[in-house]
DOFI-672953 format. One record per residue (C-alpha): residue number from 1; residue in one letter; chain; x, y, z. Coordinates in Angstrom, 2 decimals. Example, Ala and Ser with C-alpha at 12.3 -4.5 7.8 and 13.67 -1.06 7.14 Angstrom:
<vokes>
{voke 1 'a' 'A' {12.30 -4.50 7.80}} {voke 2 's' 'A' {13.67 -1.06 7.14}} 
</vokes>
This chain:
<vokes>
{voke 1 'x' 'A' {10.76 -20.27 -10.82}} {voke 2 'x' 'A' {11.59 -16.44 -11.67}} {voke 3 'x' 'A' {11.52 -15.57 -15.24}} {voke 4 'x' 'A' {13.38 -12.29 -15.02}} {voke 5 'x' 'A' {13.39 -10.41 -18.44}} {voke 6 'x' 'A' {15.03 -7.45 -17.66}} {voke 7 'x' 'A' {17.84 -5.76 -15.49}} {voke 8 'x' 'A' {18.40 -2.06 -14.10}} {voke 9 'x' 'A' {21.56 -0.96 -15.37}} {voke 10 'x' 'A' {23.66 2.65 -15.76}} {voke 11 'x' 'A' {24.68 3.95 -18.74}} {voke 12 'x' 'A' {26.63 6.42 -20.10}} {voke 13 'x' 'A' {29.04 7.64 -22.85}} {voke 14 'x' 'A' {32.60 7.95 -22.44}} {voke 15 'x' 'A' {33.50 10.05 -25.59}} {voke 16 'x' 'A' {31.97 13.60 -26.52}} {voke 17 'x' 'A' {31.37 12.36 -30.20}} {voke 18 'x' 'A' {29.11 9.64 -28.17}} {voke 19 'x' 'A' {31.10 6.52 -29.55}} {voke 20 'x' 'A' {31.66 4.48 -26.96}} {voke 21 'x' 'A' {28.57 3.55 -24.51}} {voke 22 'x' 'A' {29.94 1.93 -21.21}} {voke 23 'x' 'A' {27.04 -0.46 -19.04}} {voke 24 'x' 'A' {27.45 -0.87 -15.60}} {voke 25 'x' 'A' {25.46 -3.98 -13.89}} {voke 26 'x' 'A' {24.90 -5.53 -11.17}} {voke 27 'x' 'A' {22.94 -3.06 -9.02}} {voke 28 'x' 'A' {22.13 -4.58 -5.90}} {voke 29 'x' 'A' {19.56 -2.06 -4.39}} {voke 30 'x' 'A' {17.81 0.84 -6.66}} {voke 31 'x' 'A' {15.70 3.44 -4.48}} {voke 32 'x' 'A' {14.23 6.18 -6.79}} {voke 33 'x' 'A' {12.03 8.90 -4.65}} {voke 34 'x' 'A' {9.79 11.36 -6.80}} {voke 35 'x' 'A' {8.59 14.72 -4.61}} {voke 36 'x' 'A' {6.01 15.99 -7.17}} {voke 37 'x' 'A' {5.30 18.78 -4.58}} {voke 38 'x' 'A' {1.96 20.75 -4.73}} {voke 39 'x' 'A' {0.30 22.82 -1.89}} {voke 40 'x' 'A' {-3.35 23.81 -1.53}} {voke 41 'x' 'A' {-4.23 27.71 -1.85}} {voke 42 'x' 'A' {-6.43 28.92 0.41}} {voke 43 'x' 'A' {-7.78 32.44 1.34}} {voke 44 'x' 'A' {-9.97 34.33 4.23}} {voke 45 'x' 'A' {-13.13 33.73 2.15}} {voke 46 'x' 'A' {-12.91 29.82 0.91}} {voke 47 'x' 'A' {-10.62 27.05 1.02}} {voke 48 'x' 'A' {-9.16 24.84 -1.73}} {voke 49 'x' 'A' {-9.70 27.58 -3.91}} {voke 50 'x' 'A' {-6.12 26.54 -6.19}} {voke 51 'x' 'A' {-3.46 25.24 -6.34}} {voke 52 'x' 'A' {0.68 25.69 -6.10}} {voke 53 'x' 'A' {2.93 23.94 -7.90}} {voke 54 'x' 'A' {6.47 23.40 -7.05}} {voke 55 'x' 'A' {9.19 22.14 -9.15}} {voke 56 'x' 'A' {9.27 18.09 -9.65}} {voke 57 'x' 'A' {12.17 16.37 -8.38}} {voke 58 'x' 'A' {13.74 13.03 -8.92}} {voke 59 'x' 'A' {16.54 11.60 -6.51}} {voke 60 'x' 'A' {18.06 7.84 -6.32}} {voke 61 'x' 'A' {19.82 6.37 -3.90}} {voke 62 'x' 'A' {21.62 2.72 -5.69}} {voke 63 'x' 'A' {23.93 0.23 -3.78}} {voke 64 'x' 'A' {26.20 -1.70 -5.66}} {voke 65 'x' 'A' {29.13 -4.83 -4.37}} {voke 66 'x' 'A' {32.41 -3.25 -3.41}} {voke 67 'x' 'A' {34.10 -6.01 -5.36}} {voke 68 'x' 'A' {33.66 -5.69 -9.03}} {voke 69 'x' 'A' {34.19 -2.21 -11.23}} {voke 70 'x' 'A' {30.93 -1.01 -10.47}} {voke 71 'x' 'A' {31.23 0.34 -7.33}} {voke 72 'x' 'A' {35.47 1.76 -8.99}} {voke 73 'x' 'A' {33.00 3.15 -12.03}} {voke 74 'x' 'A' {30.24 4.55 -10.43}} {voke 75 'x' 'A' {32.96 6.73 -7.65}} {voke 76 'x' 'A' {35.10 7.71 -10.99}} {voke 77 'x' 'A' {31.56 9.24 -12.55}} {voke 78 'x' 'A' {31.21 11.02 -9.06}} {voke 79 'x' 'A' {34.73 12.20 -8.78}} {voke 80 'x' 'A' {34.09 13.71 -12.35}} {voke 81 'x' 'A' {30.85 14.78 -12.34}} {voke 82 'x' 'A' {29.94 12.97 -15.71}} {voke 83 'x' 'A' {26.17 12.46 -16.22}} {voke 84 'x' 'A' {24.69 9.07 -16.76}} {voke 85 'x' 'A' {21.09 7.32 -17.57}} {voke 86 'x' 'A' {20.01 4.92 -15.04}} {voke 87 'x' 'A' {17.57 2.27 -16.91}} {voke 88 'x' 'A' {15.68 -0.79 -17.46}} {voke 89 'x' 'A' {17.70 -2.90 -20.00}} {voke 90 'x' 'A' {14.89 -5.82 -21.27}} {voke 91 'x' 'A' {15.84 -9.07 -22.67}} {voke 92 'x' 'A' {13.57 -10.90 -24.14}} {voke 93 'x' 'A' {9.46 -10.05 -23.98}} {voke 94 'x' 'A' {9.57 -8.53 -21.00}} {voke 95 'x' 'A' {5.52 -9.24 -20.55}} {voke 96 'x' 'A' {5.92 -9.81 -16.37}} {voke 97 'x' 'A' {6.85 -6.62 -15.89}} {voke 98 'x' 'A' {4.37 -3.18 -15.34}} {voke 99 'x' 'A' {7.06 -1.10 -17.36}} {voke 100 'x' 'A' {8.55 -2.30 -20.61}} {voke 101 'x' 'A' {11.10 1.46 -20.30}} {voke 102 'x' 'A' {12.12 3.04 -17.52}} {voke 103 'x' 'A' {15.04 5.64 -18.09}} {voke 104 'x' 'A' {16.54 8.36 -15.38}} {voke 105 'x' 'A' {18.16 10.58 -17.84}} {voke 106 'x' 'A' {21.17 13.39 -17.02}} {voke 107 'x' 'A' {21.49 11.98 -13.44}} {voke 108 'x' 'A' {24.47 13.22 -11.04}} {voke 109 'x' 'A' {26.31 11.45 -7.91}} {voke 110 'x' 'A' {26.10 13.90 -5.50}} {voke 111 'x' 'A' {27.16 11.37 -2.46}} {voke 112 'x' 'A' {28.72 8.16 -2.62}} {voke 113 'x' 'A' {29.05 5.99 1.16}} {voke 114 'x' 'A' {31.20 2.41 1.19}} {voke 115 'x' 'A' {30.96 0.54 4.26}} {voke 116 'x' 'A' {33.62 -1.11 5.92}} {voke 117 'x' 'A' {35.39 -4.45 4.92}} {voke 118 'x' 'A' {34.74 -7.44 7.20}} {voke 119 'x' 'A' {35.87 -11.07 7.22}} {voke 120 'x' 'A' {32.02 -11.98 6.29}} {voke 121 'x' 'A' {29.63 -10.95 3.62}} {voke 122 'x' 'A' {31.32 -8.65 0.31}} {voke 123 'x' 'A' {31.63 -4.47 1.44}} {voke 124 'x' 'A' {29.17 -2.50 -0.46}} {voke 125 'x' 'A' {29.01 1.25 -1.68}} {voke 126 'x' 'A' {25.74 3.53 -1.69}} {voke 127 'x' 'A' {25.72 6.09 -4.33}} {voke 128 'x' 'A' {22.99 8.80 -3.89}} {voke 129 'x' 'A' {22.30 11.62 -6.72}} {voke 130 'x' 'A' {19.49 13.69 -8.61}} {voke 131 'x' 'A' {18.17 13.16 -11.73}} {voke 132 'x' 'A' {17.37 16.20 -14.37}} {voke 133 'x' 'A' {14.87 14.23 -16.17}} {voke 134 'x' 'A' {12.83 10.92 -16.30}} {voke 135 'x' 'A' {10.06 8.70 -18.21}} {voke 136 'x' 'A' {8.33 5.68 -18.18}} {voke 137 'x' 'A' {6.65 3.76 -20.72}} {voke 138 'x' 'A' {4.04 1.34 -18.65}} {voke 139 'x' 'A' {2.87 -2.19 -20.40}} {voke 140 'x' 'A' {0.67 -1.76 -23.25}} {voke 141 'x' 'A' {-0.11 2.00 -22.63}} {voke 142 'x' 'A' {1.01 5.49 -22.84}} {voke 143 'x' 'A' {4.63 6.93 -22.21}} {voke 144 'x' 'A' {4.49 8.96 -18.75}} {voke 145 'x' 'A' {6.94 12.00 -18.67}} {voke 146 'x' 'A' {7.01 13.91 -15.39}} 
</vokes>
């Protein structure tokens, strides 16, 4: 039997002053992608000779059931443009996972996609967006910042 000790979850603050920190949960789907781009330099004379770094980026794509607020939350931070956090909330020990923190930080909806409502099965909503910044913190070692 699953012993789950943690849940992905968005986060963000509704006030300027930061008083009042809204969670939304359940997220059905999470995909994050990470393009840590780099390209070989070469020239006439020798190959692999450097190396080119390109800026990192971090993009999501979430899903989340077209029935509850989430999906009415998550369209309301798009319509706005309000940045969130997109993390691991852990309950408990959390020793059966490989990360005890994961946090997206300053991320932005930049596409949101519901599907259609049929007679079986509960309509979903795909929100897609960009994060500015991320870390990690993997079981009993270092953080990792890209």
């Amino acid at each position: 039997m699953a012993d789950w000790k943690s849940r992905l979850v968005v986060k963000y603050v509704e006030n300027i002053d930061g008083a009042t920190d809204h969670v939304i949960t359940p997220i059905d789907s999470f995909t994050p992608s990470f393009a840590l781009n780099a390209e070989v330099l070469h020239s006439i004379e020798q190959t692999h000779i450097g190396v080119v770094y390109s800026p990192q980026n971090i993009s999501f794509s979430m899903t989340v059931k077209a029935v509850g607020p989430a999906a009415a939350e998550l369209t309301r931070l798009a319509l706005t443009g309000t940045r969130f956090e997109i993390s691991v909330q852990e309950s408990g020990d959390g020793t059966h996972w490989s990360f005890t923190k994961v946090v997206l930080t300053d991320c932005i909806i930049t596409a949101a996609n519901p599907t259609n409502a049929s007679p079986t099965g509960a309509p979903t909503a795909t929100f897609s967006g960009f994060s500015l910044a991320g870390s990690a913190e993997a079981a009993g070692k270092n953080s990792i910042v890209p």
